[in-house]
N, C-alpha and C positions, 0 to 999 in steps of 0.2 A: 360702127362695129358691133356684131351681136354678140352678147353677155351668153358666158359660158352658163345652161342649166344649171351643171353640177357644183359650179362655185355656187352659184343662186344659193341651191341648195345649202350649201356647206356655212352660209354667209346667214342664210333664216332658220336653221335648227341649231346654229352652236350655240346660241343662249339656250335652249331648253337643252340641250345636251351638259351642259354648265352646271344647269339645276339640278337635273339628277345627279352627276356628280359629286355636286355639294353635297346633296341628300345623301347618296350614298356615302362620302366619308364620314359626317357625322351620325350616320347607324354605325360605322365601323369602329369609330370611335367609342362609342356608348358599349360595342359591344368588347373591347378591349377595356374598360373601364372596369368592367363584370370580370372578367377575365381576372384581372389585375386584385379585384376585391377580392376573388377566391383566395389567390397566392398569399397574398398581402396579411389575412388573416391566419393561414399555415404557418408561414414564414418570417414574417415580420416587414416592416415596409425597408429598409435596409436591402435586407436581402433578396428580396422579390424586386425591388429594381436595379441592384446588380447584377442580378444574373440576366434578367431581362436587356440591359444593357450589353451585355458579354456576348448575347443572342444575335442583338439588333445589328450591332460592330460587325459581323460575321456578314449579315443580309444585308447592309448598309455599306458596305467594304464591296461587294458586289453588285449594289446598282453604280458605285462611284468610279469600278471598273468598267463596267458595262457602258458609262457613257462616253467612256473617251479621257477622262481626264487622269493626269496623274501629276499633276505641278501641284503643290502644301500649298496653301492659303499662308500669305505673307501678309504686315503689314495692319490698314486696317481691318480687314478682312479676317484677320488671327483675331486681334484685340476683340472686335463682336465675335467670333466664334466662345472667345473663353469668358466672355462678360455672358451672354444670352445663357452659355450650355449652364454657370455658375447659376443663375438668375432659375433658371428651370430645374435646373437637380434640387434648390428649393424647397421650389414651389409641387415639385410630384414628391417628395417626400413628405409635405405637409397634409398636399389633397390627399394621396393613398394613403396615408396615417388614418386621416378624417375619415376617408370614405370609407373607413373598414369599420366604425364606429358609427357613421349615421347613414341613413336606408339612400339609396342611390337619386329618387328622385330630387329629396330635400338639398343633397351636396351638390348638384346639377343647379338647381333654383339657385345657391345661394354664389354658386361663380358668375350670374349672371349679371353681377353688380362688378364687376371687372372692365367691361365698357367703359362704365361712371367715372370708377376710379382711375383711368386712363386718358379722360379728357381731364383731369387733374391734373394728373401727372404731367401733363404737355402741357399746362401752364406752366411748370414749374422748370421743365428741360427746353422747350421749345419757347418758353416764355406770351404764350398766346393768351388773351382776355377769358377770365371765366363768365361767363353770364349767367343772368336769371335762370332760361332754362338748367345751367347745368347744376344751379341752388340747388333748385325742386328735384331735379330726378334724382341728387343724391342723399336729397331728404325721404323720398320715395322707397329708394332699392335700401336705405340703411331701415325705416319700418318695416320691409318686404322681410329683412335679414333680421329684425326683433320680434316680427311675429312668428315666424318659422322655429327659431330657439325657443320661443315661448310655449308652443307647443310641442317642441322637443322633450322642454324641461319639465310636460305638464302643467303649466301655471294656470291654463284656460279649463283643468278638470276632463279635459278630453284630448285627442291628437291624434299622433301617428304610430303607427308600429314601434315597440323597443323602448316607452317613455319608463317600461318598470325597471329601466336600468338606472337610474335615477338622476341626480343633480349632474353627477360624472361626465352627463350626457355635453353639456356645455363646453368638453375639451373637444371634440370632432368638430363641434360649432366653429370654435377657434381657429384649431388649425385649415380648418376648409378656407373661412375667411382672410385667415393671412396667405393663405394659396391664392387666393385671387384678388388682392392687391401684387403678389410677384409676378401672377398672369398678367394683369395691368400693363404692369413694365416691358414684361416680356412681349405683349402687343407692340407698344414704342420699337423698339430692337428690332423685332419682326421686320417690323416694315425698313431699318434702315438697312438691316442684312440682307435682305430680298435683293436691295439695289447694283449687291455687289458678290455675290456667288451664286450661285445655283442650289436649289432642292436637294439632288443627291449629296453634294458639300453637306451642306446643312444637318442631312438626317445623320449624316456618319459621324461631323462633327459632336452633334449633340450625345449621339451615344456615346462615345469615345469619352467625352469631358464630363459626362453624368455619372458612366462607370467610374471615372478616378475618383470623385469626389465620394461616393457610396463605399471605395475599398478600402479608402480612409477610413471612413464610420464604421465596418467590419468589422475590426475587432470590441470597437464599443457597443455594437449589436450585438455579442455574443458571438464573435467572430466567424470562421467558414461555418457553412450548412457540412453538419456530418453526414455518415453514411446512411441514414436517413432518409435524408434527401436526397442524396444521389440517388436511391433507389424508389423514390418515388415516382413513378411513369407520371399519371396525373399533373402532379405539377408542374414538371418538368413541362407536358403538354397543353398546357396553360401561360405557362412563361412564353414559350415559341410562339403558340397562338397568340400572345398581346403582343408580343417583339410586331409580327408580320401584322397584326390588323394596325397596328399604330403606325409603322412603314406605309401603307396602301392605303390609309386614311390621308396623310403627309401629300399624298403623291396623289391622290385625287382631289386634294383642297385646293395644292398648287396648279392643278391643269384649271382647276375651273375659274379661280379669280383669273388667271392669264386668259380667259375668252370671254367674260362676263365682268358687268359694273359689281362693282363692291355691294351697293345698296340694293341689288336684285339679290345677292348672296347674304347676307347680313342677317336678315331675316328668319333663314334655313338655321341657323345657329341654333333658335329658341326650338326648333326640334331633340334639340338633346334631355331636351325637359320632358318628350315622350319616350325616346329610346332609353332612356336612367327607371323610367317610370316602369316600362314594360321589362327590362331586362330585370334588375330589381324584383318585380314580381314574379318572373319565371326560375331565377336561380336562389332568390332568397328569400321568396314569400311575403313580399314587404308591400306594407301598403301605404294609402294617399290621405292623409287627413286634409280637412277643410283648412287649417293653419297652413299648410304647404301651399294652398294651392292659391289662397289669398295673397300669401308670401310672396310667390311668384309671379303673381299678375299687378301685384304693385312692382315689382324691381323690372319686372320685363315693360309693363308703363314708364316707367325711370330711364329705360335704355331707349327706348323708342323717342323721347325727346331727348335723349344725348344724340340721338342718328340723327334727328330733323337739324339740329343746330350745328350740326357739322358738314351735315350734306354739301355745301357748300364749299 
């Protein structure tokens, strides 16, 4: 029987249609990242992701109608809804704290020890053997993540953009890094929630349980944005912009692993270390010291033998 061309076809381009995808949602990402520093610094991180959340629920409420579904997640399916949305309301309250404090490439480099800290974590949940390699690469990505601060803090007499802010600087360090030990986890979770609802679930879910968690913290942020803010176009225009670019990032990360290996995807990741780098410089001037860039190619060395040792 002769093989249909157009499946052919459809059957040897959906990996490079994968790829860009990938690529495309991680510039989507990075560029919602910017987005998000703008507001985050106006606003406060509090309230720059509840409203963002109040946005997302709205566009997220409408891909979840759009596909057909209307039965609530029961079960375990609830349970990972409210453990992950918990786990991530976190872990973006930390980052966007962070990232509004340190120049966007540096906060990029130093999530990228989230991998490491992930095959940890599965010893400890999944109870699997730590090995040698995964000694080294998290001796690797925690230098990558000391020499990055060390040029943050100026200790090396030279660095990056923003070291005349001084010692202080070491708080953004912080909360980046406990954002990506919760990214860690939230990688685990990912992967068990994937197995049992769907994307659109998923992104509604998350806004929905991020916003409540954020409108608790409201009034300790300094409660509602005044009339201020509501009259703000700009930010306003900036919140919907990251609502929708973090939606359409979601939704093109989940088409492309669904057609592509993991480890041909995996890789595209460490592009956010260009799109932080370049976005970064066009909306906030910020530049790339040698400590950054050392920092980064030791933790991204680090992840690359957590990949090889797991590949399997």
């Amino acid at each position: 029987m002769a093989s249909n061309p157009s499946s052919l076809r459809s059957a040897n381009t959906a990996p490079l249609a994968a790829i860009v995808a990938c690529a495309a949602g991680m510039m989507f990402f990075g560029a919602m990242d910017t987005a998000m520093k703008a507001v985050t610094i106006d606003l406060g991180v509090v309230a720059a992701l509840f409203w963002r959340c109040m946005i997302g629920t709205v566009l997220a409420t409408s891909l979840f109608l759009a596909s057909g579904r209307r039965a609530l997640p029961r079960g375990d399916a609830l349970k990972l809804h409210l453990l992950r949305g918990t786990v991530v309301a976190g872990m973006a309250a930390l980052f966007f704290w962070g990232l509004a404090r340190t120049p966007m490439a540096e906060t990029v480099a130093i999530t990228f020890i989230a991998p490491i800290i992930a095959l940890f974590l599965a010893a400890i949940i999944l109870k699997e053997r730590i090995g040698r390699g995964a000694i080294m690469a998290s001796m690797l990505g925690l230098a990558g993540v000391g020499i990055i601060a060390a040029g943050r803090l100026g200790l090396f007499g030279v660095g990056s953009a923003g070291e005349a802010q001084g010692v202080a600087q070491w708080q953004g360090i912080a909360a980046i890094t406990g954002s990506a030990v919760l990214y860690a986890w939230n990688l685990i979770l990912q992967r068990q929630q994937a197995q049992v609802t769907s994307p659109q679930e998923i992104v509604l879910a998350q806004n929905l349980i991020i916003g409540f968690w954020m409108a608790l913290a409201m009034p300790f942020a300094g409660g509602m944005p005044g009339a201020s803010v509501m009259t703000a176009p700009v930010s306003w225009g900036l919140l919907a912009l990251s609502a929708a670019l973090s939606i359409v990032s979601l939704l093109l990360l989940s088409w492309a692993y669904a057609r592509a290996e993991a480890q041909a995807l995996v890789p595209l990741e460490y592009t956010m270390f260009i799109w932080g780098a370049l976005f970064g410089w066009l909306a906030f001037s910020e530049t790339i010291g040698w400590t950054t860039l050392a920092g980064a190619a030791l933790i991204v060395t680090g992840c690359w033998i957590v990949a090889r040792q797991s590949r399997a």
